[in-house]
N, CA, C and O atoms as a DFTB+ gen file, in Angstrom:
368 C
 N C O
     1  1       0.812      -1.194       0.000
     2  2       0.000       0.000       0.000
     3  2       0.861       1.267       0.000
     4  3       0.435       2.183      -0.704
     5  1       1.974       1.469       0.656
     6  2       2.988       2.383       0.593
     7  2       2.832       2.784      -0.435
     8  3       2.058       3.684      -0.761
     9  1       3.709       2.037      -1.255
    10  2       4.120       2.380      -2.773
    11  2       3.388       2.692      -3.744
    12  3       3.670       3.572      -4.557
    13  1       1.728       1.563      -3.765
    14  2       0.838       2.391      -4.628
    15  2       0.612       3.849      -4.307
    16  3       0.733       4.747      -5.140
    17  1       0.112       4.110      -2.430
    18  2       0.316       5.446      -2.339
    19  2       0.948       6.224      -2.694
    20  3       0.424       7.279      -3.050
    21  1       2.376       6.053      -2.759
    22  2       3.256       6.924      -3.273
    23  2       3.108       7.442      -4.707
    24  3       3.308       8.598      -5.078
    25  1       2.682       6.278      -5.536
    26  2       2.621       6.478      -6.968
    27  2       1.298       7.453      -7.081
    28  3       1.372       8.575      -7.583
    29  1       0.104       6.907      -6.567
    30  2      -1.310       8.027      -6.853
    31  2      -0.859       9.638      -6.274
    32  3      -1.312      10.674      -6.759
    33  1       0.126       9.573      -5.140
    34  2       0.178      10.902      -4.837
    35  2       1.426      11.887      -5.983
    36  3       1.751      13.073      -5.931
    37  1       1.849      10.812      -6.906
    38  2       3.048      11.599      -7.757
    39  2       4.307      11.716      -6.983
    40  3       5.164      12.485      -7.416
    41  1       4.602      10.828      -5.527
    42  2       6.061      10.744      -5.724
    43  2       6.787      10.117      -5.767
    44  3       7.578       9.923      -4.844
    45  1       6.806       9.449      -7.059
    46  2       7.193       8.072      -7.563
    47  2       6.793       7.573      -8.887
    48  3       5.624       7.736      -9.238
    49  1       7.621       6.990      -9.651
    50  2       7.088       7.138     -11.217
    51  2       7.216       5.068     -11.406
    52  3       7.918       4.170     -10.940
    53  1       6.062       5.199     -12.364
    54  2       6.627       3.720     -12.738
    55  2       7.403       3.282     -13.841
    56  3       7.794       2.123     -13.977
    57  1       7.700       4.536     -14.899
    58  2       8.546       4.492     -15.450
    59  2       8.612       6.222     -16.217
    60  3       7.638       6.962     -16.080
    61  1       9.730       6.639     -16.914
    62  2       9.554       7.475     -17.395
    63  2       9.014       7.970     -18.382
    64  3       8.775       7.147     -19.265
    65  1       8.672       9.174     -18.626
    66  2       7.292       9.153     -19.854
    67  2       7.849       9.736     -20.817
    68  3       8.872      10.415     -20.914
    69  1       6.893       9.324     -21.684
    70  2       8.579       9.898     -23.313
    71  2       7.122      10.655     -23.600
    72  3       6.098      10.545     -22.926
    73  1       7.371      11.605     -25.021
    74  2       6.789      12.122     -25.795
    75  2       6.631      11.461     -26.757
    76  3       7.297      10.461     -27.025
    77  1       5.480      12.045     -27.601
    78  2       5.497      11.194     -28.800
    79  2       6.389      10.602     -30.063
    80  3       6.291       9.733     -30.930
    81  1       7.195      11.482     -29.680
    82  2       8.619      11.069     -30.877
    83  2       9.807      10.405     -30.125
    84  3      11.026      10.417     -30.302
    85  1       9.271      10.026     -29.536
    86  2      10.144       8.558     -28.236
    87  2      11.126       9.411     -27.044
    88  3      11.588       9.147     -25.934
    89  1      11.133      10.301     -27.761
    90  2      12.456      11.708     -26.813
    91  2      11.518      11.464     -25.519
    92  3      10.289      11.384     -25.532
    93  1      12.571      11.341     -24.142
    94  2      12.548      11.566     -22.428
    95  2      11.982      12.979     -22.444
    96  3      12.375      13.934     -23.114
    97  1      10.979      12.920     -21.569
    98  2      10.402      14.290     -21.094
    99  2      11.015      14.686     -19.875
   100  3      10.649      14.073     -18.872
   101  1      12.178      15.902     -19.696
   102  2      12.459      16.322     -18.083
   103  2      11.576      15.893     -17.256
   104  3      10.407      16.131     -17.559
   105  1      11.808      15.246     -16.156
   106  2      10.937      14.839     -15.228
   107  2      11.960      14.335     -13.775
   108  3      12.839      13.473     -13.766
   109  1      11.610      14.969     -12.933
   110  2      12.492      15.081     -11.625
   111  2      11.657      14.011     -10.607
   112  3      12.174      13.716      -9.530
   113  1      10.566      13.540     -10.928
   114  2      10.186      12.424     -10.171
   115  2      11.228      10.849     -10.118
   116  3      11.881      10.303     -11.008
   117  1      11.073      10.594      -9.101
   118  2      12.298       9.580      -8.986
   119  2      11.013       7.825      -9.190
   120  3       9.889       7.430      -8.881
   121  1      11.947       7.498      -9.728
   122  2      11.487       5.757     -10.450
   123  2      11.301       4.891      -8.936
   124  3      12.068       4.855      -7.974
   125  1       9.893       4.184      -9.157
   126  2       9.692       3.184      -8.211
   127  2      11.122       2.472      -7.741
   128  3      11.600       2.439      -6.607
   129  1      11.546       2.022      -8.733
   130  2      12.945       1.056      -8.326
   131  2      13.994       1.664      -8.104
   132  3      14.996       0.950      -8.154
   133  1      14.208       3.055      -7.804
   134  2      15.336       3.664      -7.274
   135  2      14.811       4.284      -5.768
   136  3      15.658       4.631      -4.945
   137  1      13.356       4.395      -5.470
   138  2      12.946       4.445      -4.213
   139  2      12.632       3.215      -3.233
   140  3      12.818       2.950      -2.045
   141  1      12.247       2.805      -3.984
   142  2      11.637       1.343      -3.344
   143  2      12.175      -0.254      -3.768
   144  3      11.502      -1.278      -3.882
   145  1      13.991       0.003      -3.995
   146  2      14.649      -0.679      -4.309
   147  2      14.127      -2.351      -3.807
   148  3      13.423      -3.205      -4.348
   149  1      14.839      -2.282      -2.566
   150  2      14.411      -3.193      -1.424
   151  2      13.338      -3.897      -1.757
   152  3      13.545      -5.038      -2.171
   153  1      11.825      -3.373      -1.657
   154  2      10.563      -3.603      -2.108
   155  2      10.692      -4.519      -3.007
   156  3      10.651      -5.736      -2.826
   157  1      10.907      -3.737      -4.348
   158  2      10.876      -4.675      -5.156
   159  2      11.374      -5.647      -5.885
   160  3      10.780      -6.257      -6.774
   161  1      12.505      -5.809      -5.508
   162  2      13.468      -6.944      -5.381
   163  2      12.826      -8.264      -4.458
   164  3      12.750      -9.403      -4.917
   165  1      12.431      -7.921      -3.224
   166  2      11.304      -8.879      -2.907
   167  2      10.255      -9.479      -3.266
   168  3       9.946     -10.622      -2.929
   169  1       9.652      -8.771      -3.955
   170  2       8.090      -8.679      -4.884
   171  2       8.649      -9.546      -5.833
   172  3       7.977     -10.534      -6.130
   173  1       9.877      -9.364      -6.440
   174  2       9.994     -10.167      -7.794
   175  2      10.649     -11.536      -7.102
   176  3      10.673     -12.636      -7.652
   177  1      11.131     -11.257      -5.884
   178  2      11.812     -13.155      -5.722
   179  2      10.367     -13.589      -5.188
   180  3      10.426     -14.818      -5.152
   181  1       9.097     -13.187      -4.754
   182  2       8.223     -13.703      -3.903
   183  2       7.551     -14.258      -5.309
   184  3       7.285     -15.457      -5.396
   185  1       7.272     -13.323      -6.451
   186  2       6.646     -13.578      -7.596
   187  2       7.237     -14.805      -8.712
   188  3       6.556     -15.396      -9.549
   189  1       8.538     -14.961      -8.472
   190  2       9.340     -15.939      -8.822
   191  2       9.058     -16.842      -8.282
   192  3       8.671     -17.683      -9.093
   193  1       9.020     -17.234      -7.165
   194  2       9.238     -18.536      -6.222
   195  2       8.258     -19.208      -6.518
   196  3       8.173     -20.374      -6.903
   197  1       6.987     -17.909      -6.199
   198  2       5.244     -19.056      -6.192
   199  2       5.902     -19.145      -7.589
   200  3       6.875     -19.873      -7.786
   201  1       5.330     -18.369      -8.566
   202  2       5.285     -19.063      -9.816
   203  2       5.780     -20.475     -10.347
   204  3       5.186     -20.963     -11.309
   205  1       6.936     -21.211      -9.712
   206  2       7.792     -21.583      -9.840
   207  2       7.766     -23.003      -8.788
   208  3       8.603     -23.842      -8.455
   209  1       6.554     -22.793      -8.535
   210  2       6.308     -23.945      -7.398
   211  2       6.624     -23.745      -5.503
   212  3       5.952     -24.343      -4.663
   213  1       7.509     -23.005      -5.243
   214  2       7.475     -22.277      -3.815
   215  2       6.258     -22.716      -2.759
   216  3       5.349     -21.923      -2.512
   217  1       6.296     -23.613      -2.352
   218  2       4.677     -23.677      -1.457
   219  2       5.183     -22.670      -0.376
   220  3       6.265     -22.095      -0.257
   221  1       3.784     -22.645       0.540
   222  2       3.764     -21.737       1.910
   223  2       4.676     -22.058       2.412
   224  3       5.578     -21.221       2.410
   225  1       4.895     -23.096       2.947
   226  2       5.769     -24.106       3.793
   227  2       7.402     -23.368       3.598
   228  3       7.990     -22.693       4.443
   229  1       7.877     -23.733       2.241
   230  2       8.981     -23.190       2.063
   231  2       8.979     -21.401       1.824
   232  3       9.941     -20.634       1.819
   233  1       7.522     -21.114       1.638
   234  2       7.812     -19.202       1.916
   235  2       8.397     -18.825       3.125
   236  3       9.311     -18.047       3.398
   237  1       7.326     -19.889       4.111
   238  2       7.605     -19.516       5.911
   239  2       9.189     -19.948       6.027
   240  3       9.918     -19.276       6.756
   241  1       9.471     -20.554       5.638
   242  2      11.270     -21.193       5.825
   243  2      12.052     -19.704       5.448
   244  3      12.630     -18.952       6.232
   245  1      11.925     -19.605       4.464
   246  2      12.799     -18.748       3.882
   247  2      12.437     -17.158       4.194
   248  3      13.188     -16.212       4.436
   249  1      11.448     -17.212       4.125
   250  2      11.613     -15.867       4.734
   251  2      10.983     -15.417       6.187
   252  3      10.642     -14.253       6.397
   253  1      10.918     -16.003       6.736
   254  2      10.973     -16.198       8.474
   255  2       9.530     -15.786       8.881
   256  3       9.242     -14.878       9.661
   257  1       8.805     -16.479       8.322
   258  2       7.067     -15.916       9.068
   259  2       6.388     -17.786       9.338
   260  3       6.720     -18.963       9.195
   261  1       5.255     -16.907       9.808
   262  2       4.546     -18.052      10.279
   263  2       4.083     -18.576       9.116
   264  3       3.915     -17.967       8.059
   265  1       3.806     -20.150       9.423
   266  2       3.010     -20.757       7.976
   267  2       1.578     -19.959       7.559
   268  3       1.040     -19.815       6.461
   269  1       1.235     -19.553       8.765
   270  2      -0.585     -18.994       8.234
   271  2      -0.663     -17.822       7.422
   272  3      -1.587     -17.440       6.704
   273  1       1.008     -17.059       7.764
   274  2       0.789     -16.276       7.110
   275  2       1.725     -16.104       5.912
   276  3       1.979     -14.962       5.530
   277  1       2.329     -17.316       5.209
   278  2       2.776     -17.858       4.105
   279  2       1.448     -18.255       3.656
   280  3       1.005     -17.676       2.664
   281  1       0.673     -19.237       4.281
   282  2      -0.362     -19.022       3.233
   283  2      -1.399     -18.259       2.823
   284  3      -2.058     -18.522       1.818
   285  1      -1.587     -17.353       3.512
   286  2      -2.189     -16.219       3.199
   287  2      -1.659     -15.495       2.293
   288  3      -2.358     -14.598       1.823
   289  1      -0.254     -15.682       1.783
   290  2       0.467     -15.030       1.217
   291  2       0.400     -15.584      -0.171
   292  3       0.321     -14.816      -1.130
   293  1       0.428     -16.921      -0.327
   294  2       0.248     -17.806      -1.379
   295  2      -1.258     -17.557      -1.779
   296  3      -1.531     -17.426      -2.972
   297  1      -2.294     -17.483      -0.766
   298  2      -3.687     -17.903      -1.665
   299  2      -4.247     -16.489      -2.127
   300  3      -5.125     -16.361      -2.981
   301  1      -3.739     -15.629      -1.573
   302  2      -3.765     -14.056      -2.166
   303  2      -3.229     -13.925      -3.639
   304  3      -3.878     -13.610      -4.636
   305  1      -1.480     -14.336      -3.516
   306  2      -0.890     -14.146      -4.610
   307  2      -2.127     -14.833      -6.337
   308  3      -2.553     -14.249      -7.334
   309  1      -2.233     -16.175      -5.854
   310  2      -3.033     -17.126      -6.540
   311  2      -3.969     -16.654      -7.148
   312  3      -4.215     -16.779      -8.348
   313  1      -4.719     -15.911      -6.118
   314  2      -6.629     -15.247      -6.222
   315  2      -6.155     -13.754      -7.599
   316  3      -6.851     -13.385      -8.545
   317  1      -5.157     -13.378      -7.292
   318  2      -4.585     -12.429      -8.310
   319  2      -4.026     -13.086      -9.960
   320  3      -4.306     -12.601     -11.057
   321  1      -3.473     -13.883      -9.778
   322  2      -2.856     -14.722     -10.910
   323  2      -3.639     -16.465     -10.909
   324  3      -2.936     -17.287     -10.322
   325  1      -4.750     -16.933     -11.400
   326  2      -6.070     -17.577     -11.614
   327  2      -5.161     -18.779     -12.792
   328  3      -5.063     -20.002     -12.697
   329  1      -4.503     -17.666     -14.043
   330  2      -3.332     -18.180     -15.120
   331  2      -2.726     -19.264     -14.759
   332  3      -2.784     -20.427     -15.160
   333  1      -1.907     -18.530     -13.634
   334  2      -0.610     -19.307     -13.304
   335  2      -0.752     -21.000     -12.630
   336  3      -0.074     -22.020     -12.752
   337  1      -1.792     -20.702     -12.013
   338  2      -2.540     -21.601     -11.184
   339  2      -2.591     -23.060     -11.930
   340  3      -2.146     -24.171     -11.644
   341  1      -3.602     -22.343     -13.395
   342  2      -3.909     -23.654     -13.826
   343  2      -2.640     -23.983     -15.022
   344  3      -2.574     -25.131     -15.461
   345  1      -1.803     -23.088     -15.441
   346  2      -0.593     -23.304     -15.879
   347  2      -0.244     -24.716     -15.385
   348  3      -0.334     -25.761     -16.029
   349  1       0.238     -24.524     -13.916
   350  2       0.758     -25.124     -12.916
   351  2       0.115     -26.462     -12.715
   352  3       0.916     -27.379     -12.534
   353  1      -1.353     -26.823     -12.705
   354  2      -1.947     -27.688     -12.656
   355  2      -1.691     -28.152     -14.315
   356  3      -1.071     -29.213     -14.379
   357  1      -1.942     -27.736     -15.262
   358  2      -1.512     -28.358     -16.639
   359  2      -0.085     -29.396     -16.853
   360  3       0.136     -30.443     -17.463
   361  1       0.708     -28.473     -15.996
   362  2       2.216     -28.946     -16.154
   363  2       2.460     -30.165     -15.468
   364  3       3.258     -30.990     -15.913
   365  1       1.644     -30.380     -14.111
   366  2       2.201     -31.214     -13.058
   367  2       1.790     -32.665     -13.798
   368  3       2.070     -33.735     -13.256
């Protein structure tokens, strides 16, 4: 929620905005991933892992929480990505 906040309030970009002839528009707002480095470097190993088979079990291992709330973490991620799910069920 941070970070979306940050972005609806304008201080934080999700990427930079060109003009129509591809040319960078001056723009002194600073890029999600140079503020919220940390963040999202997490987001993408958390988004990696499930994708990738990661159960709760091994979320709670690795990154030091309780299982309930590894799986809360998993059936959230899931309820968002429906795709991946049955990807996953196709493959197995």
């Amino acid at each position: 929620d941070r970070i979306r906040d940050a972005v609806a309030r304008g201080e934080v970009a999700l990427e930079r905005k060109r003009g129509a002839d591809g040319e960078g528009i001056a723009d002194n707002t600073p890029l999600i991933k140079d503020v919220f480095g940390s963040e999202r470097r997490r987001a993408k190993m958390l988004n990696f892992s499930i994708a990738y088979g990661k159960t709760a079990h091994g979320l709670a291992n690795d990154w030091g929480v309780s299982p309930e709330e590894a799986q809360e973490t998993v059936t959230a991620w899931y309820r968002e990505r429906q795709e991946v799910l049955r990807w996953q069920q196709q493959i197995r």
